[in-house]
C-alpha positions as CSV (number, residue, x, y, z in Angstrom):
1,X,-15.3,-15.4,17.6
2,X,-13.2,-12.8,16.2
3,X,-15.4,-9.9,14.6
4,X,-13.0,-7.3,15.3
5,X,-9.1,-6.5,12.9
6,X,-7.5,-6.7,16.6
7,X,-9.2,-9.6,17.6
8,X,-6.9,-11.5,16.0
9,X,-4.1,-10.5,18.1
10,X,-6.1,-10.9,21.3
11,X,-6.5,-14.3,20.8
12,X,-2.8,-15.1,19.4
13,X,-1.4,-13.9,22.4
14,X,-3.3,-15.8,24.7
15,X,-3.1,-19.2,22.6
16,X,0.8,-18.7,22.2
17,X,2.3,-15.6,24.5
18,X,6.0,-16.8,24.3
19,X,5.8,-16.9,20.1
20,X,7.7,-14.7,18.3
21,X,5.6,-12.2,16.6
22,X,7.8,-9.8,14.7
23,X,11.0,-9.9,14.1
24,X,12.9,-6.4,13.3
25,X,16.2,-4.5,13.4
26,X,17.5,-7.4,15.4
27,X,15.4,-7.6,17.8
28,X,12.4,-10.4,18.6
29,X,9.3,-9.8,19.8
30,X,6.7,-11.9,21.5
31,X,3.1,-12.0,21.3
32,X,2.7,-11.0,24.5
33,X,5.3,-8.2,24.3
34,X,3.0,-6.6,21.3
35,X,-0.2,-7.1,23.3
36,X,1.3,-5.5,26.3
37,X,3.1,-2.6,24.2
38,X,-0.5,-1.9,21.8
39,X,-2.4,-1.9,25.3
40,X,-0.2,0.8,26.7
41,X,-0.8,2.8,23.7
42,X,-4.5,2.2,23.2
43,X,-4.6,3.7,26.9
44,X,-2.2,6.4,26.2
45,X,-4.2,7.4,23.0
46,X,-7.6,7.4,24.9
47,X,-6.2,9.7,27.6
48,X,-5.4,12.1,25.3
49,X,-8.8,11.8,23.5
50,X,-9.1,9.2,20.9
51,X,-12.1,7.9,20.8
52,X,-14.2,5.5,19.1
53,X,-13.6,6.6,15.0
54,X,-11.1,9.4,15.5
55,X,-8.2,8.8,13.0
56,X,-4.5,8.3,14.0
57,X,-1.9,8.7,11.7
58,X,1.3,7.0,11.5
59,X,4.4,8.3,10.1
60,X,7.2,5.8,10.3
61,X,9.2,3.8,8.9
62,X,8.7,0.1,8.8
63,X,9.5,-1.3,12.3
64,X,8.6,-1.9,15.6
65,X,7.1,1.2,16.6
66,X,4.8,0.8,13.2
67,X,3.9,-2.3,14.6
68,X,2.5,-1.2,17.9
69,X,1.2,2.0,16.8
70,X,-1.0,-0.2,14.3
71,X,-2.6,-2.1,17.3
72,X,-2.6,0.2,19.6
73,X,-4.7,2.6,17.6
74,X,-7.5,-0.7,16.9
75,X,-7.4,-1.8,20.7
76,X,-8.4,2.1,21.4
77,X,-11.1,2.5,18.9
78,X,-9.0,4.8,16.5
79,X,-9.2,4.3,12.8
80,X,-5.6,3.9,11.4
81,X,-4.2,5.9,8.5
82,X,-0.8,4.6,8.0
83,X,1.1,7.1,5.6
84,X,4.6,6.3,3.6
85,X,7.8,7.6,5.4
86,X,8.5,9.0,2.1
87,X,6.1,11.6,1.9
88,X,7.3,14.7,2.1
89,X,5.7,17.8,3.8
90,X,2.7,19.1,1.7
91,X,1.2,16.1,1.1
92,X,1.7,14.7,4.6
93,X,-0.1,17.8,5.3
94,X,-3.2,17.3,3.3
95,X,-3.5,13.6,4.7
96,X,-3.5,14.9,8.6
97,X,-6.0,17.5,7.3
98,X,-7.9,15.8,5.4
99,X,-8.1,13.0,7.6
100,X,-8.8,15.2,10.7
101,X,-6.4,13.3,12.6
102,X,-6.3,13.7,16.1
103,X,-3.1,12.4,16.8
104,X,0.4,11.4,14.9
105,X,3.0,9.2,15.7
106,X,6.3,9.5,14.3
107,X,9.8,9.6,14.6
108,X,12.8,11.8,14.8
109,X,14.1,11.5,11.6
110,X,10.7,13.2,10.1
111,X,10.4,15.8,12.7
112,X,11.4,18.5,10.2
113,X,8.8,17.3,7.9
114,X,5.7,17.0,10.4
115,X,6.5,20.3,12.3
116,X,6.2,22.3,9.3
117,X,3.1,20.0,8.1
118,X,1.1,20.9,11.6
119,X,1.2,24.3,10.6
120,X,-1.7,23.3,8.2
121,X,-3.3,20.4,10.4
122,X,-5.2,21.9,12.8
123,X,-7.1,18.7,14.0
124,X,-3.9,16.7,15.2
125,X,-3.8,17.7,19.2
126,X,-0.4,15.7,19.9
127,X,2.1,14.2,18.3
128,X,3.8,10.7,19.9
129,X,7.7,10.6,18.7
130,X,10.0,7.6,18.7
131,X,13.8,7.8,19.2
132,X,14.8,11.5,20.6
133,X,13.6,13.5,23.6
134,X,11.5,16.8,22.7
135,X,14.8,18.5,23.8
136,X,16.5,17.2,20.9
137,X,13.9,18.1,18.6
138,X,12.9,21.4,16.5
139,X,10.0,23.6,18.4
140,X,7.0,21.7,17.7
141,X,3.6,23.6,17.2
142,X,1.8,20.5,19.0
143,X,2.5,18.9,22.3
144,X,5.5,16.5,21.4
145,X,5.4,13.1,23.5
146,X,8.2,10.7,23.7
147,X,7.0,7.5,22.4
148,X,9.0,5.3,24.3
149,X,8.9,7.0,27.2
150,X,5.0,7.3,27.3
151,X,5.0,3.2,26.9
152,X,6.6,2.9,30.0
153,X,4.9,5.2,32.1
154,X,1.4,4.0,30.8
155,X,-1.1,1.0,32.0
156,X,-1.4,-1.5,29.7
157,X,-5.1,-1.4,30.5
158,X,-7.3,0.7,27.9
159,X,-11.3,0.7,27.7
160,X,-13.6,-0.7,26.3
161,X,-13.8,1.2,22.6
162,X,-17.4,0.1,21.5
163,X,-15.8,-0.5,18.5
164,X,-18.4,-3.1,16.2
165,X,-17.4,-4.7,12.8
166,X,-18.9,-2.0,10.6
167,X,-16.8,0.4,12.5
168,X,-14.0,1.7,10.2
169,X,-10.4,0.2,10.7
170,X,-8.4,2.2,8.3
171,X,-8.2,4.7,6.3
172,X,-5.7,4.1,3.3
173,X,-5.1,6.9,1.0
174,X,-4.2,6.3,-2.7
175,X,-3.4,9.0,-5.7
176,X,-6.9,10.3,-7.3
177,X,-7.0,11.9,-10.5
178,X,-8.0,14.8,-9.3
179,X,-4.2,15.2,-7.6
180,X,-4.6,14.8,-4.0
181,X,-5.0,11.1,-2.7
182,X,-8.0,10.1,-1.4
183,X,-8.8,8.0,1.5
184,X,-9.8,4.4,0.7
185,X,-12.5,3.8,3.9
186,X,-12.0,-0.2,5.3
187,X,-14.2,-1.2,8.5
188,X,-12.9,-4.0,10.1
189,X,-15.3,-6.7,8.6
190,X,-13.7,-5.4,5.3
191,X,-10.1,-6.2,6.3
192,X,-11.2,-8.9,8.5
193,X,-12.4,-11.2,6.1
194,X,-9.7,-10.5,3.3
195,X,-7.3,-11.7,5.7
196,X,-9.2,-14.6,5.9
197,X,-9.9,-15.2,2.7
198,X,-6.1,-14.3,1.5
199,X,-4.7,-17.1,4.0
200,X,-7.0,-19.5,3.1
201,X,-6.0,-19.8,-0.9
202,X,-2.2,-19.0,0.1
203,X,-2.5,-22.0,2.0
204,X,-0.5,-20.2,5.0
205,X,-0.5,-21.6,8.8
206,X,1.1,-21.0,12.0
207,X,4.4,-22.1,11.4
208,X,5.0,-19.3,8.5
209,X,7.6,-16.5,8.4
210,X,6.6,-14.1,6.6
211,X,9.1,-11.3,4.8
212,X,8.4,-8.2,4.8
213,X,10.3,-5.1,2.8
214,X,6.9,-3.4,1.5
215,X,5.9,-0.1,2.9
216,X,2.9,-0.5,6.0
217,X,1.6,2.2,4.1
218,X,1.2,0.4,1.1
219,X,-1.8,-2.7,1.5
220,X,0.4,-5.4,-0.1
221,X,2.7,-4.5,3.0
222,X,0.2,-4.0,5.7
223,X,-1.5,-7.4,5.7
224,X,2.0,-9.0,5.8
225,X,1.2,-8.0,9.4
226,X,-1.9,-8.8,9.5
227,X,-2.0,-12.2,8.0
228,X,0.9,-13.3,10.2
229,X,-0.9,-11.9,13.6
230,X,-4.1,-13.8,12.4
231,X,-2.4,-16.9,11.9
232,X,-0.1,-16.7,14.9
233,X,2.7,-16.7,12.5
234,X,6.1,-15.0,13.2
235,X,6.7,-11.1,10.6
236,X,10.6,-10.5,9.5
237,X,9.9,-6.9,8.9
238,X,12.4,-4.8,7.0
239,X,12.4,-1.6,6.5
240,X,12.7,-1.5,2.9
241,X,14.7,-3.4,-0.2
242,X,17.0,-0.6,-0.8
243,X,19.7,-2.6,0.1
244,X,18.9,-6.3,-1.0
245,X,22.0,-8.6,-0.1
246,X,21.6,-8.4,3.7
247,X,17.6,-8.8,3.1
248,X,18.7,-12.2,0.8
249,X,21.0,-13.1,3.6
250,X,18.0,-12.5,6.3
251,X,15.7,-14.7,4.2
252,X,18.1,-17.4,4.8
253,X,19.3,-16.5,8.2
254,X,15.8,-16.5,9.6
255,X,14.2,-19.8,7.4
256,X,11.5,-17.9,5.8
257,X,8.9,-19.7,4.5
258,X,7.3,-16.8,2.3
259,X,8.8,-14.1,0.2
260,X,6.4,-11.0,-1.0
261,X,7.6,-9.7,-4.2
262,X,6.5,-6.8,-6.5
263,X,8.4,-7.1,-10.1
264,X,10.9,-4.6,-9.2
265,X,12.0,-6.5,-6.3
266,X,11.9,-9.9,-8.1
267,X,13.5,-8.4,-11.0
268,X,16.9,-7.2,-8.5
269,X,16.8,-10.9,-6.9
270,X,17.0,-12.5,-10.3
271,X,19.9,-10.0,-11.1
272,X,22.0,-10.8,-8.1
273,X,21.6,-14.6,-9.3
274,X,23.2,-14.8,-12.0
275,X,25.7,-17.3,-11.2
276,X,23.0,-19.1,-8.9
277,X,24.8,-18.1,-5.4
278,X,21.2,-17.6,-3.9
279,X,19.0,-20.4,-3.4
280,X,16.1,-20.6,-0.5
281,X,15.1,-24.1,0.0
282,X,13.0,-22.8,3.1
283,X,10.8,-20.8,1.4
284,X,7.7,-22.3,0.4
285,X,5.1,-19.3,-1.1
286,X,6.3,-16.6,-2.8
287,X,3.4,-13.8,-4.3
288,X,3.3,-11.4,-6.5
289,X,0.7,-8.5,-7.1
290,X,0.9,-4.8,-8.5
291,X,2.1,-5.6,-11.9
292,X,2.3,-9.3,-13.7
293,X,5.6,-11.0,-13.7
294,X,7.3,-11.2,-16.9
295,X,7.0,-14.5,-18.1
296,X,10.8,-15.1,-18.3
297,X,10.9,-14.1,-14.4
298,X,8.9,-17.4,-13.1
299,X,11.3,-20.6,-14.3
300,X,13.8,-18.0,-12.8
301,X,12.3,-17.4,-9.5
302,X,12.1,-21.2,-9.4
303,X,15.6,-21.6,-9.2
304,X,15.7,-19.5,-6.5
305,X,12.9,-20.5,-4.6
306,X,13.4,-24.1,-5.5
307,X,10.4,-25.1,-3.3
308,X,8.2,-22.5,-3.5
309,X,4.6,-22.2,-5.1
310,X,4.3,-18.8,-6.9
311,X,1.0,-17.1,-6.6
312,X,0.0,-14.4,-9.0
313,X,-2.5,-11.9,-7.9
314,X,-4.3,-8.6,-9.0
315,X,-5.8,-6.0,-6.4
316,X,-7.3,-2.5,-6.1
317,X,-6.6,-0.3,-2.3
318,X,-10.4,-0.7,-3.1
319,X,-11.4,-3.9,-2.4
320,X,-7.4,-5.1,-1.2
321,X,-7.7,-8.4,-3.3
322,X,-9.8,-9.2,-6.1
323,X,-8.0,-12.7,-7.6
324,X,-5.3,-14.9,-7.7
325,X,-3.7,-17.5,-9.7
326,X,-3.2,-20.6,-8.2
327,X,0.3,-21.9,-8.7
328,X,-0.2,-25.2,-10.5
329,X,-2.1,-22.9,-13.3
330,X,0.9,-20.6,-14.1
331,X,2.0,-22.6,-16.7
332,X,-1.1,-23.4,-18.5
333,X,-2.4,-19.6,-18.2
334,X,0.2,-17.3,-17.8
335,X,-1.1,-14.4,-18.8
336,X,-3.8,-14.6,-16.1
337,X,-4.3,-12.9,-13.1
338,X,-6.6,-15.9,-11.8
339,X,-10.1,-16.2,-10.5
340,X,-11.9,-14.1,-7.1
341,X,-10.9,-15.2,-4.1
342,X,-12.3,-17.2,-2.0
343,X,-15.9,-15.4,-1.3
344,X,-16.2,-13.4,-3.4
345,X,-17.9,-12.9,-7.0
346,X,-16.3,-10.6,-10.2
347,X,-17.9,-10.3,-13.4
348,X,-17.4,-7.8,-16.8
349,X,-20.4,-5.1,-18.0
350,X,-20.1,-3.0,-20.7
351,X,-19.6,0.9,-20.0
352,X,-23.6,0.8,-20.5
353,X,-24.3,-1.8,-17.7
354,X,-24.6,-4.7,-20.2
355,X,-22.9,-8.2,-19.3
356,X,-20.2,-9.7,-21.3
357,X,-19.6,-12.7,-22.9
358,X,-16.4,-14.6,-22.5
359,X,-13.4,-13.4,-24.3
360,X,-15.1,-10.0,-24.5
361,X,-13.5,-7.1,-23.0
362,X,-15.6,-5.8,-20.6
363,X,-15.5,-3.6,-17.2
364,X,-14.4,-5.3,-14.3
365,X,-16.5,-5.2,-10.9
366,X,-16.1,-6.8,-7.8
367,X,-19.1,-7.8,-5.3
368,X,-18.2,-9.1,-1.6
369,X,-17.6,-8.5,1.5
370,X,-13.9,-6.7,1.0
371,X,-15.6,-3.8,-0.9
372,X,-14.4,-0.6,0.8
373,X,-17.0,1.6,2.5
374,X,-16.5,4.5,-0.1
375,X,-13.9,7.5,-0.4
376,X,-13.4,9.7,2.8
377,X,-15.2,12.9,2.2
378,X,-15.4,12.2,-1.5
379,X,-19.3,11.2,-2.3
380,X,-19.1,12.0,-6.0
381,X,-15.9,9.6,-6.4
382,X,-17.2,7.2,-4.0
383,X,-20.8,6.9,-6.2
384,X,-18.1,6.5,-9.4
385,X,-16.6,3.7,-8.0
386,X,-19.2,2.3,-6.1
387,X,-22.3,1.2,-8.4
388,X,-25.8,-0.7,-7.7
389,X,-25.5,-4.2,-7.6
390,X,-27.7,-7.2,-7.7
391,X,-29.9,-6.6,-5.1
392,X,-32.0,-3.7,-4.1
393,X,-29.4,-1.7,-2.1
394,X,-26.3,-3.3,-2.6
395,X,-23.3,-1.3,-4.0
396,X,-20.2,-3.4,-6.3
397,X,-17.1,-2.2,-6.9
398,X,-16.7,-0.6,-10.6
399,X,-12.9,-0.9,-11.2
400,X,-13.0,0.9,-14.4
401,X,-9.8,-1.5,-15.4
402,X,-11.0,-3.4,-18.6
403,X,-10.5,-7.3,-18.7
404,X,-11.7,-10.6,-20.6
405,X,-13.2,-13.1,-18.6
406,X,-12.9,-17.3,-20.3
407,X,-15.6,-19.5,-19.5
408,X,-14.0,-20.9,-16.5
409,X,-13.5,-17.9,-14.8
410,X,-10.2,-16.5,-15.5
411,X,-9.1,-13.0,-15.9
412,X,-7.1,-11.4,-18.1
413,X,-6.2,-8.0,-17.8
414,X,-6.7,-5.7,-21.3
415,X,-6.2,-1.9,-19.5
416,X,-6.8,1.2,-17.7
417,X,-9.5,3.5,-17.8
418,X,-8.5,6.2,-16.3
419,X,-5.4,8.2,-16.1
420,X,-4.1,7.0,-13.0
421,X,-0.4,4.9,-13.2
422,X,0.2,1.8,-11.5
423,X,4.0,2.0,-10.9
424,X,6.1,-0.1,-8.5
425,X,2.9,-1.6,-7.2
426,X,1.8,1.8,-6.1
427,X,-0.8,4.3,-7.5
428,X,0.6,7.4,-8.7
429,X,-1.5,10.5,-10.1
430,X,-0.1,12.3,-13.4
431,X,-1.8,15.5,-12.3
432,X,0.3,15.6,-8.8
433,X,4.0,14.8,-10.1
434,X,2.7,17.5,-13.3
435,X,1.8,19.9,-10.5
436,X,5.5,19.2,-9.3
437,X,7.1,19.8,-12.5
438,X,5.2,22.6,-12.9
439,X,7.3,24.6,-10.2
440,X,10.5,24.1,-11.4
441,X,12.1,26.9,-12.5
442,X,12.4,27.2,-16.1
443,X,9.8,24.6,-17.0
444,X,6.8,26.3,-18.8
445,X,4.7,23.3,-19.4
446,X,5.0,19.8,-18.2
447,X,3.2,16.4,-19.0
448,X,3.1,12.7,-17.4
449,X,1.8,9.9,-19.1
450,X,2.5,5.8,-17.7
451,X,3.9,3.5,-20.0
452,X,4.5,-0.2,-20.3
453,X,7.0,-1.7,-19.0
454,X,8.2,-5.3,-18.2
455,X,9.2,-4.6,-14.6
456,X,7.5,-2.3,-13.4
457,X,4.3,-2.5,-14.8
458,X,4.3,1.0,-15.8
459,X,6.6,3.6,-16.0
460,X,6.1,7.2,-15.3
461,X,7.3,9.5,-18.4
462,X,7.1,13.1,-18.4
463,X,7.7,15.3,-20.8
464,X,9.1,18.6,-20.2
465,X,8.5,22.4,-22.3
466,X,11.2,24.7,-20.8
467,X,10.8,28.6,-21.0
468,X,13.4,30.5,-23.4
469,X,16.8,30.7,-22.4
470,X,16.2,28.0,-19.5
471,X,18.9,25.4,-19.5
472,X,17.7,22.1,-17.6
473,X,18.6,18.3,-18.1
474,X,17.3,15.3,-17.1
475,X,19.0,15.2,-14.0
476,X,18.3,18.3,-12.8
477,X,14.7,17.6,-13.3
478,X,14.8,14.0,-11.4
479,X,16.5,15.5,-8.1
480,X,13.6,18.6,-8.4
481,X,10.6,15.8,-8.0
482,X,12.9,13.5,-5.6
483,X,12.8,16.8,-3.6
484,X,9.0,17.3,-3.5
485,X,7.7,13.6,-4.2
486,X,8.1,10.0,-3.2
487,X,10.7,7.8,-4.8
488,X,8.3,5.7,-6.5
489,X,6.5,9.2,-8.4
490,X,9.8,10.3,-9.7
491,X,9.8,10.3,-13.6
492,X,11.8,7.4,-15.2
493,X,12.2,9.0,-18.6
494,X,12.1,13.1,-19.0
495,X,11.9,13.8,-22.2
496,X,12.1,17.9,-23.5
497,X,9.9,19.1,-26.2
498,X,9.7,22.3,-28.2
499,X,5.5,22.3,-27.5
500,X,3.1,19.8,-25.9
501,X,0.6,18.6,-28.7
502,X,-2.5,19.8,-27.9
503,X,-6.4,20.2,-28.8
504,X,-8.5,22.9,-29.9
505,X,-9.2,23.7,-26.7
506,X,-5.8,23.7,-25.5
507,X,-6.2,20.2,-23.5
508,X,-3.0,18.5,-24.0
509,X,-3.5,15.4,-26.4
510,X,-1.8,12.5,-24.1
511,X,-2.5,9.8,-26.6
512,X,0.0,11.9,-29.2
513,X,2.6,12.3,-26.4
514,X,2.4,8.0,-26.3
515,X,3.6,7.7,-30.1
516,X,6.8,10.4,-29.1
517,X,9.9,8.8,-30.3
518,X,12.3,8.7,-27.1
């Protein structure tokens, strides 16, 4: 019986060793190859202290090393916290501290940005780097271990962790509106049975390939792997979609059978096909979450994935999944995100705890067994989120994302609550890329609000009060957040104003800034 996230993988590579498990940077590897390689470095974690519950954060980029690190912190009893390679040094530095993590794995090309991030995370003891020697690296304030090396000289033979299934598995941080992201707590009967539940209405099996060009950090990306390691299926990980034409040509190369998509990425693949040069007869699910497909984009995506059923699906870090659409209901209810999955119960309340009708907007809230634990550290967020349900006890998940509900179950999604932005299919606090703005020279005041759009869902739009005699433009504003934030939290739009429109007590007034001619 599997009861533990890594279970999965213990069995898979005993039922079928000589499978191909992942696929990346053109090389193949086994099932037995990641068993071996996660047992090394379960061991090599636990003999340098990790212990049942202690976090380990990885900082890579998508790829093998990920892979292992993943596993090999479950198999030793760690709890994983994978963050973005994007993330630049302050924030990577709240996340180890935060976290308390006691060890990080990385890479080369981030050691300028983790050296100078130990200097405020006293917890992490070590530091495991892929793809230099220490020699080659700058002085590091933490023992510096090379990754590959310590595979090697390690026995694949860890202990026993004690780990059970209400043990945390991960911690996934997400923006808060308070600034700083806060970690999303998952044990593995949380993430165990989402799997579960997501393979079973994807209708996936063994013989899948999966694609994968999402971030691990990102939960859309990390149970890619985790899905295919249940299933004994075979992961085509890439790094990212920055460069989409050799991952088109990979899709075809390597007979995937299902294709990931956020509406960014579906929107470049429709682009490219314009005179109908790329068609995938092999792939056979294609699913989108984060932000709903135009509804232009599906008869498109059809002639590109001629034989493929398109899922559409709405989640929160929260809960991972809360419903899908099945494919043979896309054309009678497009403007549905579907019904729970399998397992699990939603249903809509009024902000005073009152239930809905259908067609009535009401508060979405999700009951199951996905609901996260809570927010790390964060009791008065975690009790926001997390309210009493049915039973004496029992805690639901409160979305705070308004929706109407039809009599048969469907959801329809009406809006936000709170001021976070869902761009990209990632989370992104206004009050962190403001805080960014903030320190650019010559900026006196600064604002970020999310608004629609087709592709991406939302689109982050800030808008900018300069001191006198400052000169900036748009551009020079866009490289100054590229420097200090991830890709996906840059502003789209920056638009300058003379004064922010504001209250009587001086609070900005957002809902002005929306009706801003740009």
């Amino acid at each position: 019986m599997q009861r533990l996230l890594h279970d999965t993988l213990l069995a898979t590579a005993e039922r079928r060793p000589d499978k191909v498990a992942v696929v990346t940077d053109g090389e193949r590897y086994t099932y037995a190859e990641l068993l071996t390689a996660a047992r090394r470095l379960a061991r090599a974690l636990q003999n340098r202290g990790v212990r049942r519950g202690d976090r380990v954060a990885i900082f890579v980029e998508n790829s093998w090393t990920a892979v292992v690190s993943i596993y090999g912190t479950l198999l030793a009893g760690g709890v994983l916290t994978v963050i973005n390679p994007q993330t630049k040094e302050d924030k990577l530095a709240y996340m180890l501290d935060d976290s308390e993590a006691r060890i990080l794995v990385s890479d080369a090309s981030r050691a300028k940005i983790f050296v100078s991030a130990l200097a405020r995370a006293a917890s992490v003891a070590c530091v495991f780097c892929a793809g230099a020697s220490a020699a080659q690296l700058p002085a590091c304030p933490r023992p510096l271990v090379e990754f590959e090396e310590l595979l090697l000289a390690t026995d694949p033979t860890p202990s026993a962790s004690g780990v059970i299934p209400i043990d945390l598995a991960a911690l996934i941080y997400t923006s808060g509106s308070t600034g700083n992201p806060k970690g999303v707590m998952l044990t593995h009967q949380n993430m165990l049975f989402a799997v579960g539940s997501i393979t079973e209405y994807l209708r996936l099996g063994s013989d899948d390939r999966i694609l994968n060009v999402l971030p691990l950090a990102f939960d859309y990306g990390l149970y890619q792997l985790l899905m295919s390691v249940s299933l004994g299926a075979t992961l085509v990980l890439e790094r990212s979609f920055a460069f989409p034409v050799p991952i088109l040509k990979c899709i075809a190369e390597e007979n995937v059978t299902v294709v990931p998509l956020v509406p960014t990425i579906a929107a470049t693949v429709l682009a490219l096909n314009k005179r109908g040069e790329w068609v995938f007869p092999s792939v056979s699910r294609v699913t989108n979450t984060a932000a709903s497909l135009p509804a232009d984009f599906i008869p498109r995506l059809a002639e590109v994935f001629p034989r493929a059923l398109i899922f559409a699906m709405y989640g929160l870090t929260e809960c991972k999944r809360v419903s899908y659409l099945e494919p043979e209901m896309v054309a009678v209810r497009p403007t549905s995100v579907g019904r729970a999955i399998p397992g699990t119960e939603v249903f809509l309340l009024t902000p005073d705890g009152k239930p809905v009708p259908p067609g009535e907007p009401g508060i979405l809230h999700v009951r199951g067994p996905h609901v996260m634990l809570g927010y790390w550290k964060q009791p008065e967020l975690t009790d926001r989120m997390l309210k009493p349900g049915r039973y004496p006890g029992e805690r639901v998940l409160c979305s705070h994302d308004v929706f109407t509900m039809d009599e048969e179950g469907y959801l329809y999604f009406v809006g936000r609550t709170d001021d976070i932005i869902k761009t990209r299919g990632e989370k992104v606090s206004p009050i962190e890329v403001e805080q960014v703005l903030h320190r650019i020279p010559g900026v006196r005041e600064a604002a970020v609000i999310g608004v629609p759009d087709e592709v991406l869902g939302e689109a982050i739009r800030a808008f900018v009060v300069l001191e006198d005699g400052a000169v900036l433009t748009e551009r020079d504003v866009k490289k100054a957040c590229l420097a200090a934030l991830e890709s996906f939290m840059v502003p789209r739009d920056v638009v300058f104003l003379p004064e922010l429109p504001k209250t009587a007590n001086a609070k900005v007034r957002k809902k002005d800034l929306r009706e801003v001619a740009v």
